[in-house]
Every structure is written in structure tokens, then in C-alpha cells.
Phi, psi and omega in degrees: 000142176287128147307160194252329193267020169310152174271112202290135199229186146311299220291302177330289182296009163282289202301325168321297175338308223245323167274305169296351176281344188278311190305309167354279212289318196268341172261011179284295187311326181297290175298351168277287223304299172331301174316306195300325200261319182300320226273310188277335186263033156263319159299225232352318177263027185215014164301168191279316165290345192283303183335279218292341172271345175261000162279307169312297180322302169286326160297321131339293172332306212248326164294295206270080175275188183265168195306314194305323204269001175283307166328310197289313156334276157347312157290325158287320171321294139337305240262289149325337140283339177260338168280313133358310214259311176288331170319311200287269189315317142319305189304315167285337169310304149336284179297337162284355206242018143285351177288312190310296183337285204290349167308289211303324192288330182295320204289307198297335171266320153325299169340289164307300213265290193304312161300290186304346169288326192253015153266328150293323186295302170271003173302330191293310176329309197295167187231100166328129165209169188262138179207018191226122170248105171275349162285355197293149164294359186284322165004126151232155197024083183261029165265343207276268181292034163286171184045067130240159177247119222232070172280095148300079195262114178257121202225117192254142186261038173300164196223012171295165191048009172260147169261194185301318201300320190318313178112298219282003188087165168214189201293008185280299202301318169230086208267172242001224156220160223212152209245080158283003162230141170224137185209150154247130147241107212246153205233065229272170188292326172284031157030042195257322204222202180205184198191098118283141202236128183231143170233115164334156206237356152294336191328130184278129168266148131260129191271134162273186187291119158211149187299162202282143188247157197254146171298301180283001174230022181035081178160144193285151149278194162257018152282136182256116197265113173337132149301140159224136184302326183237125168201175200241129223279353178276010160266357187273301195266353146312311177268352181224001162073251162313291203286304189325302182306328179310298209303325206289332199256324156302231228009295198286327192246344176078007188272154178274139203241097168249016177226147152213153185222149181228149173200142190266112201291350183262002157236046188285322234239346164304312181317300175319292194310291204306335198234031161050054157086180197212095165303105166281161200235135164233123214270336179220191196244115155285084197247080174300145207292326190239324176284338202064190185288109194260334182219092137350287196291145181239174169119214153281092172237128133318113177239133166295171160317321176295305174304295164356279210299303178274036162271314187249015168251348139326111172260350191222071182263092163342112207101320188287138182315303200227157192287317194261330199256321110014301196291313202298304197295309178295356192268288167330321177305320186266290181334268199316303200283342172304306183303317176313272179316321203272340164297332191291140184315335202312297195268312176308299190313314234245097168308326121357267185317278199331305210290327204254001152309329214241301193297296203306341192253352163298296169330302208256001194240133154218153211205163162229144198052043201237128155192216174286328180266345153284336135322298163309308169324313195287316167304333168298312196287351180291327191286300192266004173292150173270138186303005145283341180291321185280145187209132159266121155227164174245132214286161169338061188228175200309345177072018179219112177332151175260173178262049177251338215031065144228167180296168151256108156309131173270110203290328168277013190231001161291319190274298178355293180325281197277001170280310194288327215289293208290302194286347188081022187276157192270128191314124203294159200282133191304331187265001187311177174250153198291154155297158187292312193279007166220029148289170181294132180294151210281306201279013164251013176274322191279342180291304185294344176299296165331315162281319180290345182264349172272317169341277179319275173348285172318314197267014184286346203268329180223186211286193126333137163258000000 
């Protein structure tokens, strides 16, 4: 190398020369050398192998997140689902509840138009008669009952229209009706609870004075039939028909009586057939004297019409204590199970069933003040009470025939009943004991044998009365 401060000579400025081409020449070698490393570490990073690792670096980034950012997924996720999950419900909410809309809007015309057309229609069915005095002085408290409901059931064994086949006799043999069931079925106005009250059809009465009633033209004459003092209470509505039994049964209860309902044992067992039979619970083998075997089977059976009818007209049932209180108790058994069934989705839903339900039981029925909503009414509330609410009873008497072979009321546990019946009070214990002074005479048990055993006899030749 040249000193610069040499005294420039040839020989100098030669060598000058020559030390700057060397200079040249060593930084041109540098920037390829530079050049060179960019050059090699850019294929490295564009190798096949580099990709794929810096692609694994980045994916590791973004699959293997930290615990927060895994929380924070998870809540949308969650988040996201669920707002999905109310779209959905809504979105069906919607569509049901325009489905609903046009029910309700059908029901609602139905309701106007179409229900009230076929509740005149079966009303028109029923057969009206007059029975009801709701002014009588036998009433008692009568503010206490207002808005309460007073079904008087009368279930009559007239035989007009009926045949031989039938079993039940007919009107040459057993010509006027005659009351074989008698019940109140009573409903206070808070509709909490229901009370049926059943009476022997023996009950010894004093019958006041009433006019005499014609069978075939369902309505009284103008003959006035003498009160009798000893009398048998299924003689009220053989001689004075509806209005009689009414008077007879306020009297006895102080109730106000605003339904009666009659129903003709020769079109009972349609009412059964139409709501495709009615289940019962039977505790023992019905096997009768006059009727034969009428029910066999214990437990839950389903019974048809036929079985029906001398389901609940069996008297002379092998085992039973007595002639009247066996039937009553199977009778009660069957009314609650009618009602039960005919209350039922079985039957209400099924336009079918009912329609052939409401005729058969219009057909078989007559009644004042009786119709489809009044029905409904006694069936509902029997229906929708929880089955403590309901209480079947048979009113109060010595529990032994006289030697009239009738039953005897026990007047003080009679009244008892029906004071809580009209005030809503709660009902006195069914099993309390009678007073000394209205039991049974001692000497009347071999007497009531006797009469039930002449009783019995006599009627073997023929059906029940």
C-alpha cells in the first residue's frame, strides 16, 4: 500500500492505481458476499421443509390456546347455542300459537253459534214436566242457600214401552212407576264439595195430599189424592208423580229442590251402550234371587248396558242385609262412575260418543228445569272434585225395617245432615250413635225377618218393584 502523503512520483501514482483497484475488487466481494446470505437464508425460508415448520409453529399458536382464551370459546359456544336453541322455539312458538289462534277463533264461533245450536237441539230432546215449587214453605234458610244446586234423581221403574225380552216386566203386569231410586244430589254455591243423599224407597213418609199423576201423559190431573199418614215414600210418586216426590223430599230435608231429573229404567242401559260401557268396582259376586247372576266378576269391570241396568236394580242379592241398602250403596257406585266416564277425554273429545250419550240420555230422561248445561254442571263438579270432596250417603234411619217392613228415619240425625247440607257446614259423623229414644224396638228384628221373607216370596214370581 501507497502512503497518500508520498511525494507522487510515476512510480506512485502507479501503485495508487492499483491499491484503488484492489479496493474496488475487495468491496464488489463483499456485496456479492452479502448478496449471497440474503440469497440463501430466502430459499431457507421458502424450503419445503421451513413451510411446513413454520406452519406447525403457527397452527400450535392458534389450536393450543391459553386456559382464558379456552373459557372465552366455550362461552360462545354456549352462547351460541342457545340463542339457536330460543330461534327454534320461538320459531315453533310462533307457528303453534297461529295454529292455537284459529282453534280458539273456531271454538269461539263454535261457542256463539254452533254450541248453542246443538244445546237447543239437545235440549229440545228432553222431555219437560212440571215438579218443582222453589216458593214452598217446607224451604228452610232458604238465604243460606242461595246459588246452590238441588238435583232431585228419580230413577222410575214405569214399564210403559218396554218388552218381555227385556227382563223388566211390562205395563199390562206392572201397570203405573213407581220410584226406584230416589237421591239429592246437592252442590253449594262455592262448588267445593258435593253430597249425595240416597233414600230408601221404603222409607216409611207421611204423604201430604197430591195431585194424581197420569204416566202416559207425563203430567197430574186434576184428582186430588188423600195424604196418608203411614206411608211407603215410593207410593208418592206412584200416586202424584214428580211434584209429589218433590214436596215429599223438601219436607223431609228443608232443601230447596231446583232440578229433577226422572229417568226410565227401560232406556237406562242406552245411556251404558252410547259411552261403550261404565266401570265399576264390585266387591262381591252379584248373585240374585229374581234377577240371576247378574255380575260374577269382583274388582274393576267394565259393564254393559244390560249388566248396567240390573246392576243397579238388584233387591234380592244373596248376602245383602237388607232389600234397599245393597242396591243404594250399588247405585251410588254406578251414578259416580257414570259421570266419571261421560266427564272423560273418552267421551267429551269424541263428538260421536257424547252426541250419542246426551240422546240416549235425553231419550230415557224427563225432567223441570233439566237440560244439557245443567247436567253438565252436576257432571262437572262430581268430576273435577278430588274424591274426598264427594261424599255418597244414605240418610239416616234405625237401619232395621219395622214391622210395616219399613225403613224408620232417625229424625235427629236427619235434621243434623241437612242443617250442614243448607248452611255448608261441616257434615256430622255418619257413625255417631242413634238416641235411645229412636232405635229400633227390640221385637223387631224377627218381624222385619218375616216380612222380608213373605216379601221376597211374593215377588219371586216376578221381576223386581
Amino acid at each position: 500500500m501507497t502512503d497518500e502523503m508520498e511525494a507522487i512520483d510515476e512510480a506512485t501514482q502507479y501503485r495508487r492505481k492499483i491499491d484503488h483497484t484492489l479496493a474496488r475488487f475487495s468491496a464488489a466481494h463483499d456485496e456479492m458476499e452479502a448478496e449471497e446470505a440474503k440469497r440463501r437464508e430466502r430459499r431457507e425460508r421458502l424450503s419445503p421443509a421451513s413451510l411446513i415448520e413454520s406452519t406447525r409453529t403457527a397452527l400450535q399458536r392458534v389450536v393450543t390456546p391459553t386456559p382464558a382464551a379456552e373459557a372465552e370459546d366455550a362461552e360462545k359456544a354456549e352462547q351460541t347455542r342457545l340463542q339457536e336453541k330460543k330461534a327454534r322455539k320461538i320459531e315453533r312458538s310462533v307457528r303453534f300459537g297461529r295454529i292455537a289462534a284459529a282453534v280458539v277463533a273456531g271454538l269461539v264461533f263454535l261457542g256463539i253459534g254452533g254450541a248453542w245450536g246443538a244445546q237447543t237441539y239437545f235440549d229440545a230432546k228432553f222431555t219437560q214436566v212440571s215438579a218443582l215449587d222453589e216458593n214452598s214453605s217446607d224451604i228452610q234458610d232458604a238465604d243460606a242457600q242461595a246459588n246452590d244446586e238441588n238435583f232431585l234423581m228419580v230413577g222410575s221403574d214405569t214399564r210403559d214401552g218396554a218388552s218381555a225380552e227385556e227382563g223388566v216386566g211390562t205395563a199390562d203386569s206392572n201397570p203405573g212407576a213407581r220410584s226406584d231410586t230416589v237421591m239429592v244430589a246437592h252442590i253449594p254455591a262455592d262448588r267445593k264439595r258435593v253430597v249425595v243423599t240416597s233414600f230408601p224407597r221404603d222409607l216409611e213418609i207421611d204423604r201430604p195430599e197430591c195431585q194424581r199423576w197420569d204416566t202416559t201423559q207425563s203430567k197430574t190431573t186434576d184428582e186430588k189424592v188423600p195424604g196418608q199418614k203411614i206411608a211407603k215414600l215410593n207410593t208418592a210418586y206412584a200416586v202424584g208423580g214428580p211434584p209429589c216426590i218433590t214436596k215429599v223430599i223438601q219436607q223431609l230435608t228443608g232443601l230447596r229442590i231446583n232440578h229433577f231429573v226422572g229417568i226410565d229404567f227401560n232406556g237406562f242401559k242406552e245411556m251404558v251402550d252410547a259411552v261403550h260401557g261404565v266401570t265399576v268396582h264390585n266387591e262381591i259376586p252379584i248373585d240374585d234371587t229374581v234377577l240371576g247372576k247378574v255380575l260374577l266378576e269382583t274388582g274393576d269391570v267394565t259393564i254393559s248396558g244390560d249388566q248396567a241396568l240390573n246392576f243397579v236394580r238388584a233387591r234380592h242379592v244373596k248376602g245383602d242385609k237388607t232389600s234397599d241398602y245393597g242396591r243404594i250403596k250399588r247405585q251410588q257406585e254406578f251414578i259416580g262412575a257414570l259421570l266419571k266416564k261421560v266427564m272423560s277425554s273418552d267421551v267429551v273429545l269424541d263428538p260421536g260418543k257424547l252426541s250419542d250419550f246426551i240422546t240416549a240420555f235425553a231419550k230415557a230422561t224427563f225432567g223441570d228445569n233439566l237440560g244439557v248445561k245443567q247436567m253438565m254442571t252436576l257432571a262437572q263438579s262430581m268430576k273435577g272434585l278430588d274424591p274426598s270432596k264427594i261424599s255418597f250417603l244414605t240418610v239416616p234411619t234405625v237401619g232395621l225395617p219395622n214391622n210395616r217392613g219399613n225403613e224408620v228415619l232417625v229424625r235427629s240425625k236427619t235434621k243434623a245432615l241437612f242443617d250442614a247440607l243448607r248452611n255448608n257446614t261441616p257434615l256430622p259423623d255418619p257413625n255417631a250413635p242413634i238416641p235411645a229414644s229412636e232405635q229400633a224396638p227390640p221385637t223387631s228384628t224377627s218381624k222385619s225377618k218375616t216380612s222380608t221373607s213373605k216379601s221376597t216370596t211374593s215377588k219371586k214370581s216376578s221381576s223386581t218393584g
